[in-house]
C-alpha positions as CSV (number, residue, x, y, z in Angstrom):
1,X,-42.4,125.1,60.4
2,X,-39.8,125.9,58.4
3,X,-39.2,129.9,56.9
4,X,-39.3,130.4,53.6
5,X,-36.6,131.8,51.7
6,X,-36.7,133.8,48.5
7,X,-34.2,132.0,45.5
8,X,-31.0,134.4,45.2
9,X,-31.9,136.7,47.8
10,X,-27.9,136.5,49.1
11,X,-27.1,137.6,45.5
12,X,-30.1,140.6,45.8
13,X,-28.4,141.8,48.9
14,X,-24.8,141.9,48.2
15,X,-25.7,143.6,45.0
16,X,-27.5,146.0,47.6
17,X,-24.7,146.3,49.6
18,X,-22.3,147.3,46.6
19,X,-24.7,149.9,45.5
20,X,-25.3,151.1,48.8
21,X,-21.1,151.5,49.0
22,X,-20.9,153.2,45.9
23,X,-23.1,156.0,46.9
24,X,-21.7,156.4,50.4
25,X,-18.4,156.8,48.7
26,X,-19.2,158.8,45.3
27,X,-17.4,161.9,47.0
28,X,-14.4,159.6,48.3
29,X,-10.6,160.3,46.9
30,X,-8.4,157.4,46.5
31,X,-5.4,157.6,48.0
32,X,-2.0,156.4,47.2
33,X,-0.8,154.1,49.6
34,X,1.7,154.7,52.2
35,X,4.7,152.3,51.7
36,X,7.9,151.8,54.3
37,X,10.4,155.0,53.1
38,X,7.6,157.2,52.0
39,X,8.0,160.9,52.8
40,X,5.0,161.7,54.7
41,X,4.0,164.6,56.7
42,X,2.1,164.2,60.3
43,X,-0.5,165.9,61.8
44,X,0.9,167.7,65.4
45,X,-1.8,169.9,66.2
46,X,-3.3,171.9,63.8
47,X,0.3,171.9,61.8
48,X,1.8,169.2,59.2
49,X,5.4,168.1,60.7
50,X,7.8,165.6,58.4
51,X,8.4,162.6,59.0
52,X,9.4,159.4,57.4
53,X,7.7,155.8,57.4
54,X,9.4,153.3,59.0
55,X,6.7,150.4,59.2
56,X,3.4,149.2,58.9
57,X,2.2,149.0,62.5
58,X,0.2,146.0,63.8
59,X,-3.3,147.9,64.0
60,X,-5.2,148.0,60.4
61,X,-4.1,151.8,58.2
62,X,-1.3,152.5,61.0
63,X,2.0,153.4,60.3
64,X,5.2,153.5,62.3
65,X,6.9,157.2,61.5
66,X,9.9,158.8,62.6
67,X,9.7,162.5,63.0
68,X,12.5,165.4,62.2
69,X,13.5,164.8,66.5
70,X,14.0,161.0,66.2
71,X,11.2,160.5,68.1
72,X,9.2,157.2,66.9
73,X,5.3,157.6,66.5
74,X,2.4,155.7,65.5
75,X,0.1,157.5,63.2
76,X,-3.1,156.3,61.9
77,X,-3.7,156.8,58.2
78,X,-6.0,159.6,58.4
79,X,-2.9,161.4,60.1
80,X,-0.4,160.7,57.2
81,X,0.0,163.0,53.6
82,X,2.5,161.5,51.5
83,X,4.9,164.2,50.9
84,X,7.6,165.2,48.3
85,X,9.4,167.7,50.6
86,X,8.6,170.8,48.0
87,X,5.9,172.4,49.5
88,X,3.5,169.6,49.7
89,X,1.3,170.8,46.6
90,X,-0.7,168.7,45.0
91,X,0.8,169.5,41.7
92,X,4.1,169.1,42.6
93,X,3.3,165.2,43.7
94,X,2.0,164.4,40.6
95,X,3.1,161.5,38.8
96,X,4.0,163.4,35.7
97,X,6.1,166.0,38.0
98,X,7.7,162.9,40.0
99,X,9.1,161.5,36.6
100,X,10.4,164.7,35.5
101,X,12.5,164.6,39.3
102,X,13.3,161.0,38.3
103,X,14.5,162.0,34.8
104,X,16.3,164.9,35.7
105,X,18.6,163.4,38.8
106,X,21.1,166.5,37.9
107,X,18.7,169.0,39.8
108,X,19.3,169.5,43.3
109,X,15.9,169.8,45.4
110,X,15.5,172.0,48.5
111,X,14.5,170.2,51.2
112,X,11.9,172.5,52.2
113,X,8.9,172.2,55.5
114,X,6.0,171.0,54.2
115,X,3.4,173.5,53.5
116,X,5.9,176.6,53.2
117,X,5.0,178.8,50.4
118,X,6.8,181.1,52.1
119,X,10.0,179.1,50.5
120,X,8.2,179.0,46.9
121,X,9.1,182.3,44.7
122,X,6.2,181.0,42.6
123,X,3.8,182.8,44.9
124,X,5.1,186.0,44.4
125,X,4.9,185.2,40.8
126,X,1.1,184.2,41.1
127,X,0.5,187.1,43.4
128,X,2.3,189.7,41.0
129,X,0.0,188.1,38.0
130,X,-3.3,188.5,39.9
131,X,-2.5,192.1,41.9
132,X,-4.1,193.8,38.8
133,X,-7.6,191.8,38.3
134,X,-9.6,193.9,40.4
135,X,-9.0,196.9,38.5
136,X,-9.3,194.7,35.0
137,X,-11.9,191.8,36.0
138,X,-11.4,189.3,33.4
139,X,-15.4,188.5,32.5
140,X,-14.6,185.2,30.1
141,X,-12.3,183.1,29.5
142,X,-10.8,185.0,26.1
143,X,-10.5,188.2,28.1
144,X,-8.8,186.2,31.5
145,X,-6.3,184.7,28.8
146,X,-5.3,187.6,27.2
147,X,-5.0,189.5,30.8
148,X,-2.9,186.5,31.9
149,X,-0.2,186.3,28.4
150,X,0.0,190.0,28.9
151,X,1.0,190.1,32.7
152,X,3.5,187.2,32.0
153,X,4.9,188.7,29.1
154,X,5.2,191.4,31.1
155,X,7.0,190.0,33.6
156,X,9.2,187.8,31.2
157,X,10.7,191.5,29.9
158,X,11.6,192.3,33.3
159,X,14.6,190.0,34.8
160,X,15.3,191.9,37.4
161,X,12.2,190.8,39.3
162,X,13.1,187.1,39.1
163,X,16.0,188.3,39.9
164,X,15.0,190.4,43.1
165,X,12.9,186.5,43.5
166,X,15.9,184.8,43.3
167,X,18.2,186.9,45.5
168,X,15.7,186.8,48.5
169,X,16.3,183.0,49.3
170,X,19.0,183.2,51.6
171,X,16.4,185.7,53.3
172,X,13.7,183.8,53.3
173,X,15.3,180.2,54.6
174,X,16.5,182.8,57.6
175,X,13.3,184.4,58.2
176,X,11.6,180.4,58.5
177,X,14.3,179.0,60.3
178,X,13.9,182.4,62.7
179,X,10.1,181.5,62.7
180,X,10.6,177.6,63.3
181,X,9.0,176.7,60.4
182,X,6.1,179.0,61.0
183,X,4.6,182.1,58.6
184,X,7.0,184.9,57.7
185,X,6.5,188.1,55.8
186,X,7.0,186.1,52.4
């Protein structure tokens, strides 16, 4: 006795297989792959650390990294951001904002630690813009607009706040270095 089996049953179940894939990973997020030289940040504890990619290690998505101390690591994948050294946002590693870098070679970028917002004036911007919402409470997207153009407007006619913004750098690169990288004030 010899079992029978179905014609194109192989093709039935990897078709199975791919369907089956494509739901468990509907919610997945591709992501770039990490490359020798690659700017990365590390997970050390519940922090993200720098640290550069030195090579692909001999285990599958494992990377050979070296951190700020010299110290060599191996890091599995799910341990590894790519990083731009701004402030690790994901805005600022778009490909659109990595060609403007590219293009404009002129502009000198702050090596910042990744994940400090405290070194970003931009958040005092954002947190200026918004300090007045709960007394307004923008209900549509016409009325949030017009709230938003007035603030920045608003802003735009006073200098001397980007300028207060501007003069508190030194401060702040003290106040992180002080903090060793940690949360400050800012």
């Amino acid at each position: 006795m010899k079992p029978k089996v179905e014609k194109g049953i192989k093709d039935k179940i990897e078709k199975m297989k791919i369907k089956i894939g494509q739901y468990y990973n509907r919610t997945a997020h591709k992501r770039e792959p990490i490359v020798p030289g690659d700017d990365v940040a590390y997970r050390k504890n519940k922090t993200w650390e720098p640290a550069k990619v030195v090579n692909r290690a001999s285990t599958p998505r494992s990377f050979i990294i070296e951190t700020e101390p010299n110290q060599i690591l191996r890091r599995n994948m799910i341990h590894l951001r790519k990083s731009n050294r701004s402030d690790n946002c994901s805005i600022h590693t778009a490909k659109v904002c990595q060609q403007w870098f590219k293009a404009n070679t002129d502009l000198v970028r702050l090596e910042t630690p990744v994940n400090s917002p405290d070194l970003n004036p931009i958040e005092n911007v954002w947190a200026e813009m918004v300090r007045e919402w709960n007394n307004i409470y923008p209900r549509n997207i016409k009325n949030l607009d017009r709230v938003v153009m007035n603030k920045w407007e608003e802003l735009r006619n006073n200098p001397a706040y980007f300028e207060s913004l501007y003069r508190s750098m030194p401060v702040r690169l003290n106040a992180v270095i002080d903090a060793n990288g940690g949360h400050t004030k800012y």
